[in-house]
C-alpha positions in Angstrom: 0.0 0.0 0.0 1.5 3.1 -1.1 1.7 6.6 0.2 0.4 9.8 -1.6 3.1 10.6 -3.8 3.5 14.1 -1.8 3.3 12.8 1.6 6.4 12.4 3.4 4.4 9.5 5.9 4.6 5.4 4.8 3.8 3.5 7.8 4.8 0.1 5.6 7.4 0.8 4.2 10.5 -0.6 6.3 13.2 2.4 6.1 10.1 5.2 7.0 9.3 2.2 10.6 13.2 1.9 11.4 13.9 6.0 11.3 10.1 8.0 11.0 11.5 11.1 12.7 13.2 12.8 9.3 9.4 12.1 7.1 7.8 13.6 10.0 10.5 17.0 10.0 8.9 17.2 6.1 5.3 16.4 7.5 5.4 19.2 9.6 6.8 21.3 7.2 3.7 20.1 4.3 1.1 21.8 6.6 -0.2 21.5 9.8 -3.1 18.8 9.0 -3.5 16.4 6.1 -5.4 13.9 4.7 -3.9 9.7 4.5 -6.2 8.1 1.7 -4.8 4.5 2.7 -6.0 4.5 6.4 -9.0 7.3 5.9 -7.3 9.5 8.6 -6.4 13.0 8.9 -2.8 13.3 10.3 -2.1 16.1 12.4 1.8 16.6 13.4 2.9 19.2 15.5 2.8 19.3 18.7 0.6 22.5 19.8 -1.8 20.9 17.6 -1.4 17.2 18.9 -1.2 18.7 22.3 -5.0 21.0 22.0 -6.3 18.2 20.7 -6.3 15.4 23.1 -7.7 17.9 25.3 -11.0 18.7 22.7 -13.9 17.2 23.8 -15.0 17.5 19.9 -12.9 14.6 19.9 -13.3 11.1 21.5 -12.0 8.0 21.4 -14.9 6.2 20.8 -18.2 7.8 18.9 -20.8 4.8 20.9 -22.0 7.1 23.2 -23.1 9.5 21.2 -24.0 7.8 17.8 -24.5 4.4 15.8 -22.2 2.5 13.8 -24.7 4.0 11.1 -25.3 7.7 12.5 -21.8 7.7 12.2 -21.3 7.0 9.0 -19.0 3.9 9.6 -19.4 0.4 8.6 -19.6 -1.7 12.1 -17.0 -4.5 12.7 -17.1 -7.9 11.2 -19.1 -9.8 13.4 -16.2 -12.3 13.8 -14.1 -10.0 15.6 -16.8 -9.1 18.1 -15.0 -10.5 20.7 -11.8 -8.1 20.6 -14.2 -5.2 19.9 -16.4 -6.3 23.1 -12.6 -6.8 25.5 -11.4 -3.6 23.9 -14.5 -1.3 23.8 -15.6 -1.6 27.6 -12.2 -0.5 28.6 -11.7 3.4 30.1 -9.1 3.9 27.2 -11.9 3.6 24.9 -14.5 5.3 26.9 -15.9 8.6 26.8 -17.6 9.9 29.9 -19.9 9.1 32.0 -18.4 5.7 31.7 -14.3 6.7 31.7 -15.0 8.9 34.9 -16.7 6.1 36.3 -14.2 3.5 36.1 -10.7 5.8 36.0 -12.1 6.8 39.6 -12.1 3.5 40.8 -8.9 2.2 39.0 -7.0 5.9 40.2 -7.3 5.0 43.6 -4.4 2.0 42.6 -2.4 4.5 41.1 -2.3 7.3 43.9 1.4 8.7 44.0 1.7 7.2 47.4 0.4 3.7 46.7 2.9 3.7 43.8 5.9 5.5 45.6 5.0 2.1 48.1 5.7 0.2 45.1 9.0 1.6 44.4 11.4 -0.9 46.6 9.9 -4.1 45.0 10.4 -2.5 41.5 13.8 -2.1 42.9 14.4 -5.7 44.4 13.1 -7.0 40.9 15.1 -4.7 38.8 18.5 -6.0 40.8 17.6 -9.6 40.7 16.7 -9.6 36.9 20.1 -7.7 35.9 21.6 -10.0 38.2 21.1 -13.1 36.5 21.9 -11.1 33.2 25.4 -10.6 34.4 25.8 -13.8 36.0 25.1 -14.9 32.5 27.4 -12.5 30.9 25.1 -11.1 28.8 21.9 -11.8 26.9 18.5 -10.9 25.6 17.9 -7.0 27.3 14.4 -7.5 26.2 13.7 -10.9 27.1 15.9 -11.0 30.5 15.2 -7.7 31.9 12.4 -5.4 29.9 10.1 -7.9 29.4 9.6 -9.4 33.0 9.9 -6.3 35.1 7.0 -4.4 34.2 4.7 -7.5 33.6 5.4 -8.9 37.1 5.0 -5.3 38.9 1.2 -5.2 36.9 0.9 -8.9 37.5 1.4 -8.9 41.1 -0.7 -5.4 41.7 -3.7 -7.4 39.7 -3.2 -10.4 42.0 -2.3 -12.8 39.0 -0.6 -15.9 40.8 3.2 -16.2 39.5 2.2 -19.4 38.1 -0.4 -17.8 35.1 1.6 -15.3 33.9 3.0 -17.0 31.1 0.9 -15.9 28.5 0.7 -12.8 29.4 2.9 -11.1 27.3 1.7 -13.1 24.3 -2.0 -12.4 25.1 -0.8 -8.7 25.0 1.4 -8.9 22.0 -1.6 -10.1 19.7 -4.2 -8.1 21.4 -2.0 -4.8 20.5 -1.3 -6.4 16.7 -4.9 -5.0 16.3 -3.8 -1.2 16.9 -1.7 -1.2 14.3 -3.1 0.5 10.7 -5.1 -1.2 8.6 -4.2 -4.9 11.1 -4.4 -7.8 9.1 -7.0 -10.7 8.8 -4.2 -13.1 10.3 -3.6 -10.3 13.2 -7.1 -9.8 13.6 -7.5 -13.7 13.8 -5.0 -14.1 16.9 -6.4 -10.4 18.7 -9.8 -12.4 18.6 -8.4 -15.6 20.1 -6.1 -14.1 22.6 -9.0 -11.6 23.8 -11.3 -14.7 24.0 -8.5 -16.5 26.4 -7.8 -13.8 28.3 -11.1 -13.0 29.0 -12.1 -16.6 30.1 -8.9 -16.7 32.3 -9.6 -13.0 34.6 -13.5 -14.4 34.5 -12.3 -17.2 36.4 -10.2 -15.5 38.7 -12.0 -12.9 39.3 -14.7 -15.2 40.8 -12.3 -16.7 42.4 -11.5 -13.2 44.2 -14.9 -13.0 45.2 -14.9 -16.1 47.3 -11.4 -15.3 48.3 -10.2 -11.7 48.2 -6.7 -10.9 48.8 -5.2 -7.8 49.4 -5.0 -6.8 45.3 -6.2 -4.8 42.9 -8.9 -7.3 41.4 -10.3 -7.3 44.7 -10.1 -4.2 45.6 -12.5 -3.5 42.2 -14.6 -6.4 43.5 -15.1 -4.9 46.8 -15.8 -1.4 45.6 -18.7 -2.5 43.1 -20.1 -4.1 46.0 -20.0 -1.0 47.9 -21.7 0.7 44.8 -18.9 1.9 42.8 -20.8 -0.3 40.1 -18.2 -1.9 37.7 -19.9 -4.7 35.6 -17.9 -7.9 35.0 -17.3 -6.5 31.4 -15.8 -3.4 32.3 -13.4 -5.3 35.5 -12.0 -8.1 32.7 -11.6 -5.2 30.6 -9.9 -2.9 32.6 -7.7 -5.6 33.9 -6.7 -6.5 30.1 -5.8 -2.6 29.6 -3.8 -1.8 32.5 -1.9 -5.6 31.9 -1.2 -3.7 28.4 -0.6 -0.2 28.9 0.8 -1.2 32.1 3.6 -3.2 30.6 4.1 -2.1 26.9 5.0 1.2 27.2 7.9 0.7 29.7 9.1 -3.1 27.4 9.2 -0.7 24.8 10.7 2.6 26.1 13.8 0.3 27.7 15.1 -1.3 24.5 14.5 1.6 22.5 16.1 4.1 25.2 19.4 1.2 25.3 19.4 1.2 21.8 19.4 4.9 21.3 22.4 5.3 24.5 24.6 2.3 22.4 24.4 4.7 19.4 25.3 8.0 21.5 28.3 7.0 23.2 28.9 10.2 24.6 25.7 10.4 26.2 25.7 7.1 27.3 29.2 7.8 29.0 27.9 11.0 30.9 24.9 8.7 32.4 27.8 6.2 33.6 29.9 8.9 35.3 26.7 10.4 36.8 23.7 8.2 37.4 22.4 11.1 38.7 21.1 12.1 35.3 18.6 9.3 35.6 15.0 11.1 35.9 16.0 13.4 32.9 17.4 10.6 30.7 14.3 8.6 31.4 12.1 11.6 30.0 14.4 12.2 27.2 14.7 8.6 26.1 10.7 8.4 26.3 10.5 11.7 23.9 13.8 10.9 21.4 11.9 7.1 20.4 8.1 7.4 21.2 6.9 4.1 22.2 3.7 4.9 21.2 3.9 6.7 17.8 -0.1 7.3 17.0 -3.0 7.9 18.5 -5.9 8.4 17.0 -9.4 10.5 17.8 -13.3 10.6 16.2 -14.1 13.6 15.5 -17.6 14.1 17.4 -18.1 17.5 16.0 -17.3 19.7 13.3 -13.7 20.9 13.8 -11.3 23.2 11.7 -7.3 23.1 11.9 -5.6 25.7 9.9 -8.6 26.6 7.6 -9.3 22.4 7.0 -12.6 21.8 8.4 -12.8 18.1 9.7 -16.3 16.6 9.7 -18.0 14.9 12.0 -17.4 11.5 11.1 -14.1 11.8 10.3 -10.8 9.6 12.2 -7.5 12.1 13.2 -4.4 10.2 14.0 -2.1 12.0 16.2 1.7 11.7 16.0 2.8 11.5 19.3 6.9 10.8 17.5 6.3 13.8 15.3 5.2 16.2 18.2 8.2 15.0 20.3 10.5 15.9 17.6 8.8 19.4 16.8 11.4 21.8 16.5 8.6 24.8 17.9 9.3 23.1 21.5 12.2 21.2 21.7 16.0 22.6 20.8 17.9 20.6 18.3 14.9 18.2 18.6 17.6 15.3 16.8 19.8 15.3 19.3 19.3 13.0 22.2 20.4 15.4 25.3 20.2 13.4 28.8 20.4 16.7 30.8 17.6 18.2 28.5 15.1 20.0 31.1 12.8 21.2 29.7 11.0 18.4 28.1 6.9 18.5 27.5 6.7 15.3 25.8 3.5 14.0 25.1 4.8 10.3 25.6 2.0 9.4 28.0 -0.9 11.4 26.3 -2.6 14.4 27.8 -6.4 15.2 29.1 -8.7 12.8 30.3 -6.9 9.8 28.4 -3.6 10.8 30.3 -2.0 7.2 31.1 -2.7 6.7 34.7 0.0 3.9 35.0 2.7 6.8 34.1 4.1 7.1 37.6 4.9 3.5 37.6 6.1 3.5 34.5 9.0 6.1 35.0 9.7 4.5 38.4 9.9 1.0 36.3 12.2 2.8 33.5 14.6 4.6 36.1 14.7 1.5 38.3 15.7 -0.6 35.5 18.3 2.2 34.2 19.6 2.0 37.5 20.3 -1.1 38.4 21.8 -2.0 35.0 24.2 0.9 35.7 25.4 -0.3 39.1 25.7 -3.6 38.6 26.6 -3.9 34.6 28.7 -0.7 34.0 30.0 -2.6 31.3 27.4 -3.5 29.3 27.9 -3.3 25.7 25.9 -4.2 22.4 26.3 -8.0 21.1 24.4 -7.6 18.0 22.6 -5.0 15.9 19.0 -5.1 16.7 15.9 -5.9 14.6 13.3 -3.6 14.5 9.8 -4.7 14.8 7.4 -4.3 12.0 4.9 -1.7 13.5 4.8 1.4 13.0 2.0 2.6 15.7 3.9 0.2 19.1 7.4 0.9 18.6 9.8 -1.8 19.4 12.7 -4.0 18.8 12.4 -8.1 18.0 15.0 -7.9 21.1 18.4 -6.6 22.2 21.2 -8.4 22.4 24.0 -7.4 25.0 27.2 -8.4 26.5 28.5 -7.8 29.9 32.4 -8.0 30.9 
């Protein structure tokens, strides 16, 4: 599927997914909104714009409440990928209000800073004993050995999954997310179905399990409060347990191997982190905006909107670029140039307005945690092979990251 022949944006093409930043400097440069025949979007790439816009409330991220499939003037989805769309439509990340204010109040009280800060010396204790074993083993897989577990067991454990069931986790994720990519495939939309179906059945079972024995976790905790008369209906808990397992997790696999990958290529930088670790909490912002994790994000449009003289109909889909509003040159200096003491740094890596990622507290102290401990303990640590990156364009990751220490 080709681009418009003027339209410096290819989401499948493989040199645009491995380096999008210089397309998006010419994006910017083509206008400030534009239309993307092959996904029927209207991209919209700077970030004052990006930035207004998740806080529109022309905008939503679903139209349901409001309108039919119909109304709308979209075709409803194929009935054989009603079970992803069911998973994936009662969760607050695709909710408008009343319902998102509803169930974010519930799920915020999980994510207060000081139930998180509590967090903060398991996330510790895990970070050392993964790294550990990576330099006991004198290298290996970053992503497998050290990204990959932390920030699944941290979610896992707040959820009250037993250490036992978490094996699938990460897979269940990985297919369920295939489906946010653009345009997904019929093979992609195939496993989203099944894994949604799985997990579902799995946190169905648990979760009445949890109600004839709570424990002191966060499926419980939702139990007890609809019982109180928060209501949460059995949809909306194995939905909201499948999003914050996702977002919970993704972001932070992501942001690590990406961020490594980005310091192997910048030895200078990299050096400066080693003689300071100090630098931490500003590298961990400045690794988050220089390779966006999440790269798209996309909006109805409810109402009638107009960006730079383009009026936007109701009707209509805008895909934000979260990697082309960290790179805008309007709010970031030298916006190619990773800078681990960079200050001031209003990245929109975790969103903004109500959709604002409510796991982004844990997330940084996941990410500096991690950076951390594999400074301490693996000073040496040095790339063992170039990388492969993964095919999507909207998650952006590597296939893994192999490393050497000593």
């Amino acid at each position: 599927m080709a681009a418009p022949s003027d339209l410096a944006f290819d989401p499948w093409d493989p040199a645009f997914v491995a380096d999008p930043y210089p397309a998006y400097a010419r994006l910017r440069e083509q206008g400030r909104v534009r239309y993307f025949e092959p996904t029927d979007q209207w991209l919209v790439a700077h970030h004052a714009d990006v930035s207004a816009l998740l806080r529109d409330r022309r905008l939503g991220r679903t139209y349901l409440h409001r309108f039919s499939h119909e109304e709308f003037g979209r075709t409803p989805p194929p009935p054989e990928h009603e079970p992803f769309h069911t998973l994936n439509d009662h969760g607050m990340l695709d909710l408008e209000p009343p319902d998102h204010t509803r169930i974010r109040r519930l799920v915020s009280k999980a994510f207060t800073p000081r139930t998180v800060d509590r967090l903060r010396p398991y996330v510790r204790e895990l970070a050392d004993e993964l790294v550990a074993g990576l330099v006991a083993a004198g290298g290996g897989d970053l992503l497998r050995d050290v990204a990959e577990p932390l920030p699944v067991a941290v979610i896992a454990e707040m959820l009250g999954i037993p250490e036992s069931d978490r094996a699938p986790l990460r897979p269940w994720s990985a297919d369920i997310c295939g489906m946010y990519e653009l345009n997904p495939s019929e093979e992609a939309a195939a496993k989203a179905v099944r894994a949604s179906v799985e997990f579902s059945d799995y946190l169905r079972d648990l979760i009445a399990e949890r109600r004839k024995n709570p424990g002191d976790d966060l499926i419980s905790g939702l139990i007890a409060a609809h019982d109180e008369g928060d209501r949460l209906t059995e949809q909306e808990m194995i939905a909201t347990c499948v999003l914050l397992l996702n977002a919970g997790h993704e972001a932070t696999v992501n942001s690590t191997v990406n961020g490594w990958w980005a310091l192997f290529r910048h030895p200078d930088q990299l050096a400066a982190l080693r003689a300071d670790h100090s630098l931490v909490p500003t590298a961990v912002e400045e690794l988050l905006r220089y390779d966006t994790p999440l790269q798209l994000f996309e909006r109805w449009v409810l109402d009638e909107i107009e960006i730079d003289g383009q009026v936007i109909p109701r009707g209509a889909e805008i895909a934000m670029l979260f990697g082309s509003a960290n790179h805008d040159p309007a709010v970031f200096a030298d916006p190619s140039r990773l800078d681990l003491t960079r200050r001031d740094n209003p990245h929109i890596s975790f969103s903004a307005g109500i959709h604002y990622c409510i796991g982004a507290p844990l997330a940084r102290i996941e990410l500096a945690a991690s950076m951390t401990s594999l400074l301490e303990r693996a000073p040496t640590l040095r790339l063992a092979a170039e990388p492969v990156r993964k095919p999507n364009f909207v998650i952006r990751g590597l296939e893994g990251l192999a490393v050497e220490v000593g």
